[in-house]
mmCIF file of the N, C-alpha and C atoms, coordinates in Angstrom:
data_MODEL
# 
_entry.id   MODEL 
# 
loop_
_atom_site.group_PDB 
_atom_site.id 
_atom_site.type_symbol 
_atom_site.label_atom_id 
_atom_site.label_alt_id 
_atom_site.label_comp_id 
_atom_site.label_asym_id 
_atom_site.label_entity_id 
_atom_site.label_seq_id 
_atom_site.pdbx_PDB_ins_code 
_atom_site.Cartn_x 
_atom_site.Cartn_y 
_atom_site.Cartn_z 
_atom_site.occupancy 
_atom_site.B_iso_or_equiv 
_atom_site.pdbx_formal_charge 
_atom_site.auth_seq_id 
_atom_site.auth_comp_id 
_atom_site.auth_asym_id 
_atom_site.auth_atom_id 
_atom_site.pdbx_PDB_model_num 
ATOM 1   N N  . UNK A 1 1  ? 78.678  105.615 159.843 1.00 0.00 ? 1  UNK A N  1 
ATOM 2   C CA . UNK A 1 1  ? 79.799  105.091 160.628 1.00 0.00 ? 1  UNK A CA 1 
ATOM 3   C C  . UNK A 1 1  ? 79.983  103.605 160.329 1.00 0.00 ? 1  UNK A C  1 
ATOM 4   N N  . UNK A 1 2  ? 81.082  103.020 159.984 1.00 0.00 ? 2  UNK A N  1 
ATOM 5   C CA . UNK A 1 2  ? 81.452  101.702 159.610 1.00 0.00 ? 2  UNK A CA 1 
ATOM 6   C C  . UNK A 1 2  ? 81.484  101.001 160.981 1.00 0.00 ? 2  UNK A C  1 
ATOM 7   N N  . UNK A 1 3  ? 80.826  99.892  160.966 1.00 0.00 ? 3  UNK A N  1 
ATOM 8   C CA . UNK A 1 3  ? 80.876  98.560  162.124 1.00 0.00 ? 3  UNK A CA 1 
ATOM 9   C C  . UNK A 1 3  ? 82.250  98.245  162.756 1.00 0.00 ? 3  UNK A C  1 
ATOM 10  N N  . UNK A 1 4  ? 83.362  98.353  162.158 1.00 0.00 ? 4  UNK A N  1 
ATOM 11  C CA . UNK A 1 4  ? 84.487  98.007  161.980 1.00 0.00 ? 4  UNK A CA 1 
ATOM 12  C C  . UNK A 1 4  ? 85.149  99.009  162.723 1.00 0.00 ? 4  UNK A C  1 
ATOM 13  N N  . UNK A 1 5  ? 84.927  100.025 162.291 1.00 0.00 ? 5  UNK A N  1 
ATOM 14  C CA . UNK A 1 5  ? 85.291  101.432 163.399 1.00 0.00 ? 5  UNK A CA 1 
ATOM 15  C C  . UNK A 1 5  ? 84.675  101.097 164.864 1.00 0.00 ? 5  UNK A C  1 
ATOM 16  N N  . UNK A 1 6  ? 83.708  101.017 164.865 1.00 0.00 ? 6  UNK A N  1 
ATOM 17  C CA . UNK A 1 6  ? 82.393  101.026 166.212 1.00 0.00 ? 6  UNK A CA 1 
ATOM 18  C C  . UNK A 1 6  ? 83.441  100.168 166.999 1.00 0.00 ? 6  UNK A C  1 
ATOM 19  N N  . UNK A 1 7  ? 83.641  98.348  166.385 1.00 0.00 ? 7  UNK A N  1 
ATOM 20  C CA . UNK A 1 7  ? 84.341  97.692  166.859 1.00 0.00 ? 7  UNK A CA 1 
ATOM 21  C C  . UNK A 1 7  ? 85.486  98.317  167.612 1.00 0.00 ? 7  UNK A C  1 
ATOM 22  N N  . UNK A 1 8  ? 86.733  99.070  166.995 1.00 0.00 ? 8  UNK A N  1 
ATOM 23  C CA . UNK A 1 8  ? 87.771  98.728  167.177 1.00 0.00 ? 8  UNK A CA 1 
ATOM 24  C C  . UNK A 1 8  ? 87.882  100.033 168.437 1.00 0.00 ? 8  UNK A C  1 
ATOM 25  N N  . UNK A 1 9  ? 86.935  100.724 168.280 1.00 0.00 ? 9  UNK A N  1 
ATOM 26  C CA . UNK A 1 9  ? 86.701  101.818 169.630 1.00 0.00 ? 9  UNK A CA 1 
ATOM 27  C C  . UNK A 1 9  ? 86.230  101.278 170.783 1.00 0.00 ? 9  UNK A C  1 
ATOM 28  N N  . UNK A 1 10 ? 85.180  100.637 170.618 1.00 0.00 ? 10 UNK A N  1 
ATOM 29  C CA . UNK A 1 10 ? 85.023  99.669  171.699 1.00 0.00 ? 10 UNK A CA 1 
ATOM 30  C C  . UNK A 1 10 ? 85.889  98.676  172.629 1.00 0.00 ? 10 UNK A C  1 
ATOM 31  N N  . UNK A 1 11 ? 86.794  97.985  171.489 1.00 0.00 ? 11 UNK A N  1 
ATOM 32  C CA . UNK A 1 11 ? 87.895  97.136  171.859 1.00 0.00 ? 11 UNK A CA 1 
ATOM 33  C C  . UNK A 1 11 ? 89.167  98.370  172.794 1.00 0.00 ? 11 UNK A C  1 
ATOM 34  N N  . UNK A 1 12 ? 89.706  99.288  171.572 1.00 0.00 ? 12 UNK A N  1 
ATOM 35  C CA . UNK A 1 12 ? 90.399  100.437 172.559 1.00 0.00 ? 12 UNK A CA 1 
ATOM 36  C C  . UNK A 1 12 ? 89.821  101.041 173.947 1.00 0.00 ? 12 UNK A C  1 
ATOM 37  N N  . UNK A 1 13 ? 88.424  101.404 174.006 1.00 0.00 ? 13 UNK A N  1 
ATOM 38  C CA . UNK A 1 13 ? 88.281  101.702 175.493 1.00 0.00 ? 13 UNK A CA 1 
ATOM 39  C C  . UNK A 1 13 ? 88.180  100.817 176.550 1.00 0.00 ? 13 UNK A C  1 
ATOM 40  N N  . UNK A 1 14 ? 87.763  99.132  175.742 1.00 0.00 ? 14 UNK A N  1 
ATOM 41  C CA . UNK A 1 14 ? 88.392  98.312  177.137 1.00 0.00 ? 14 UNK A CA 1 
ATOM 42  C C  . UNK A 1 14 ? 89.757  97.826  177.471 1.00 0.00 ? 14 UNK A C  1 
ATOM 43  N N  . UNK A 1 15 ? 90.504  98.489  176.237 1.00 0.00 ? 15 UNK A N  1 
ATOM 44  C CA . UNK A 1 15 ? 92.128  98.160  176.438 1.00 0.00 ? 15 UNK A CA 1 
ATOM 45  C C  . UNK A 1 15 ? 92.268  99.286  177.862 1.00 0.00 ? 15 UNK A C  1 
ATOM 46  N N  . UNK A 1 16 ? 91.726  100.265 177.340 1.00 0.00 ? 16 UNK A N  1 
ATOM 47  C CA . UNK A 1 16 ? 92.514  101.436 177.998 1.00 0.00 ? 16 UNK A CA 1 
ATOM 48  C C  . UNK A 1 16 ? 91.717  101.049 179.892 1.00 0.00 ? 16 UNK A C  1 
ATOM 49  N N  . UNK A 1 17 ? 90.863  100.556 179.868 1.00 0.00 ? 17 UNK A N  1 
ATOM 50  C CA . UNK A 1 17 ? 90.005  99.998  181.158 1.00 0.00 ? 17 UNK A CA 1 
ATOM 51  C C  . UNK A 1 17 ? 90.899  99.159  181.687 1.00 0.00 ? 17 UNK A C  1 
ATOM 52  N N  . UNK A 1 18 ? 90.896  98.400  180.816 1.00 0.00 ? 18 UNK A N  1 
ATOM 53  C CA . UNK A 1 18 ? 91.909  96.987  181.897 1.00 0.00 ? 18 UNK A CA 1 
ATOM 54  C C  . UNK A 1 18 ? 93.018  97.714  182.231 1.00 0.00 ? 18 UNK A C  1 
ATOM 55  N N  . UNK A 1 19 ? 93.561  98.217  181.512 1.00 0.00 ? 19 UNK A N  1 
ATOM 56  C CA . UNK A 1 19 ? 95.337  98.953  181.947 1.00 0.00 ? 19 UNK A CA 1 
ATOM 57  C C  . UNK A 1 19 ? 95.387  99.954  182.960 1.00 0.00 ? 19 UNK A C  1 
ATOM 58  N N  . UNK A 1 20 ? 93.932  100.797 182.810 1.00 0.00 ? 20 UNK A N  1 
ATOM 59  C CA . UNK A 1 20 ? 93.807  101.668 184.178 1.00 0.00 ? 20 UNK A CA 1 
ATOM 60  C C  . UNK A 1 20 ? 93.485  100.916 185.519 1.00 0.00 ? 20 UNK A C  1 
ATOM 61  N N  . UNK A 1 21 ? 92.745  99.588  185.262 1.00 0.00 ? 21 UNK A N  1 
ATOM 62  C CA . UNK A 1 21 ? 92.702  99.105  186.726 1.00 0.00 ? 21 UNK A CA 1 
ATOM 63  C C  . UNK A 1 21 ? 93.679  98.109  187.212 1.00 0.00 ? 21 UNK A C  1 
ATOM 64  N N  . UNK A 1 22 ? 94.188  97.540  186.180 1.00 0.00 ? 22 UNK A N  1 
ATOM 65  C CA . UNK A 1 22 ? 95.319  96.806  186.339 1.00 0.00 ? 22 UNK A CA 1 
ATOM 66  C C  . UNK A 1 22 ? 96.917  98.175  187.005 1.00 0.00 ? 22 UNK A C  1 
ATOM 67  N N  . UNK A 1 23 ? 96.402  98.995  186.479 1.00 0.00 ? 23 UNK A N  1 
ATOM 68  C CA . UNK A 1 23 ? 97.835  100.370 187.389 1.00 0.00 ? 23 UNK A CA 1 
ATOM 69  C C  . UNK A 1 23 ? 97.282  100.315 188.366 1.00 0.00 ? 23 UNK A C  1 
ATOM 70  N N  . UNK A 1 24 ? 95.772  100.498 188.861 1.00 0.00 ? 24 UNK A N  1 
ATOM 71  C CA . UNK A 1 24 ? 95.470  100.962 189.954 1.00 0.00 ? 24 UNK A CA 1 
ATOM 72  C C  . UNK A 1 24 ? 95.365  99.888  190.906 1.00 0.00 ? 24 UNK A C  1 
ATOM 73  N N  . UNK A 1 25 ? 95.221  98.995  190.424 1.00 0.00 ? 25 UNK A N  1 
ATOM 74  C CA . UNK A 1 25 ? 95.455  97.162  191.634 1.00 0.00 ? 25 UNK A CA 1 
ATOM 75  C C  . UNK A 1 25 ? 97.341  97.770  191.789 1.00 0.00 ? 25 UNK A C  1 
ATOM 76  N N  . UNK A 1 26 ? 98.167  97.757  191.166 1.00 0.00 ? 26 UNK A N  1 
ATOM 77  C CA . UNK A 1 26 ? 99.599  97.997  191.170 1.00 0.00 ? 26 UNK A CA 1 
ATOM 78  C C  . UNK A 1 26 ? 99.546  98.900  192.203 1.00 0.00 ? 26 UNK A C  1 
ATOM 79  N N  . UNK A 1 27 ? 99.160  99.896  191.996 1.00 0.00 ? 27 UNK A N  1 
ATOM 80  C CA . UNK A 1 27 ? 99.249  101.191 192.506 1.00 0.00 ? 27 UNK A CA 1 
ATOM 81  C C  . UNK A 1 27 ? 98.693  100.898 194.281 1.00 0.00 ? 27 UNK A C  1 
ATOM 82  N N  . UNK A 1 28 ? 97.319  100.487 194.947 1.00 0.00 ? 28 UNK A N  1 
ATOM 83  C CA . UNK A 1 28 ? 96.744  99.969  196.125 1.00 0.00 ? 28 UNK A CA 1 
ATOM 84  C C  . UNK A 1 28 ? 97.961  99.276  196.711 1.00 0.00 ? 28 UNK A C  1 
ATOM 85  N N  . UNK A 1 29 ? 98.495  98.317  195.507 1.00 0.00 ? 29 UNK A N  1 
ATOM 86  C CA . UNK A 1 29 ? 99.209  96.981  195.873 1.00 0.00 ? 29 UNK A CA 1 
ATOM 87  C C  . UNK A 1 29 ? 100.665 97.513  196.834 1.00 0.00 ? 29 UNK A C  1 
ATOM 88  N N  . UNK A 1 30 ? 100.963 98.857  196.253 1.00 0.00 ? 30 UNK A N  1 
ATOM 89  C CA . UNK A 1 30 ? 102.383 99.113  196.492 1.00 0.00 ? 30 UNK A CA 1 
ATOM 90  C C  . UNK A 1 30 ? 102.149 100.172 197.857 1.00 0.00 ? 30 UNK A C  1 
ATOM 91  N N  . UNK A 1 31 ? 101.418 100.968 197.801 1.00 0.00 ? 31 UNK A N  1 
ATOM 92  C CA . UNK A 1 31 ? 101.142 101.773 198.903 1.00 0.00 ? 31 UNK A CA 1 
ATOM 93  C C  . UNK A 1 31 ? 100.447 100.819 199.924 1.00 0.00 ? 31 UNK A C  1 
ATOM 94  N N  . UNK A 1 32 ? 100.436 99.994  200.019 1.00 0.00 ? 32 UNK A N  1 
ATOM 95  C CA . UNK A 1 32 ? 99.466  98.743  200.943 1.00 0.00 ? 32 UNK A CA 1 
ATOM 96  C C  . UNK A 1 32 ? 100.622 98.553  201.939 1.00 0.00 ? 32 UNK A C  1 
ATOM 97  N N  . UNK A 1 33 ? 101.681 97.684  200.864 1.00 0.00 ? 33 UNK A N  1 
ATOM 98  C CA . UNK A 1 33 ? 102.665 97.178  201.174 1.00 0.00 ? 33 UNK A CA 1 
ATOM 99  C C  . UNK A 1 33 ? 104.067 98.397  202.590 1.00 0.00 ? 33 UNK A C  1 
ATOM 100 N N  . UNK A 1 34 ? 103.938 99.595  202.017 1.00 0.00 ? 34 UNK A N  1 
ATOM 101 C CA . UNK A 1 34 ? 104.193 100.253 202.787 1.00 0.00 ? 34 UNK A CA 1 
ATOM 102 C C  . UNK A 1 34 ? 104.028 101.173 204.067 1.00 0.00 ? 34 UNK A C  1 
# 
């Protein structure tokens, strides 16, 4: 397995992390509000 791969999977599952908790702060934020 190339380093470079390892990297860029790593980097994608904390993309996909921040964007799921960043919806889900959105998501608390809006049902809060109502």
């Amino acid at each position: 397995m190339k380093p470079h791969l390892k990297q860029w999977r790593q980097r994608m599952l904390f993309g996909i992390f921040a964007w799921g908790l960043l919806f889900l702060l959105i998501f608390i934020y809006f049902t809060d509000s109502n």
